[in-house]
N, C-alpha and C positions, 0 to 999 in steps of 0.2 A: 663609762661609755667608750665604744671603739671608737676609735679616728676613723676618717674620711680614707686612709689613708693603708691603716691595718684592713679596712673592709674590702679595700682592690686586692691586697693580696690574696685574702681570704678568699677572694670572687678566681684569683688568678691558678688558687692551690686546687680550686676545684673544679677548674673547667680542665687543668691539667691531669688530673687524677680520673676525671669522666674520660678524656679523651686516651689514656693511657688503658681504661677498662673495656673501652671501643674498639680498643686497637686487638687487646687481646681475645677479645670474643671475634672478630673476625680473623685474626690469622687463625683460631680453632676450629673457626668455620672452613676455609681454605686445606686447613691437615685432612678436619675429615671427608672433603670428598675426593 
């Protein structure tokens, strides 16, 4: 079972990696017009 503890990171690795795929679909939005 995961810790209390490994499950924030896991919460943290992936609001950062959503927020990193956010980012790059709008600066591609921004190139293209």
């Amino acid at each position: 079972t995961t810790s209390y503890a490994e499950e924030l990171v896991a919460e943290k690795e992936k609001s950062a990696l959503v927020n990193i795929v956010a980012n790059a679909i709008t600066v591609e939005k921004k190139v293209e017009e």
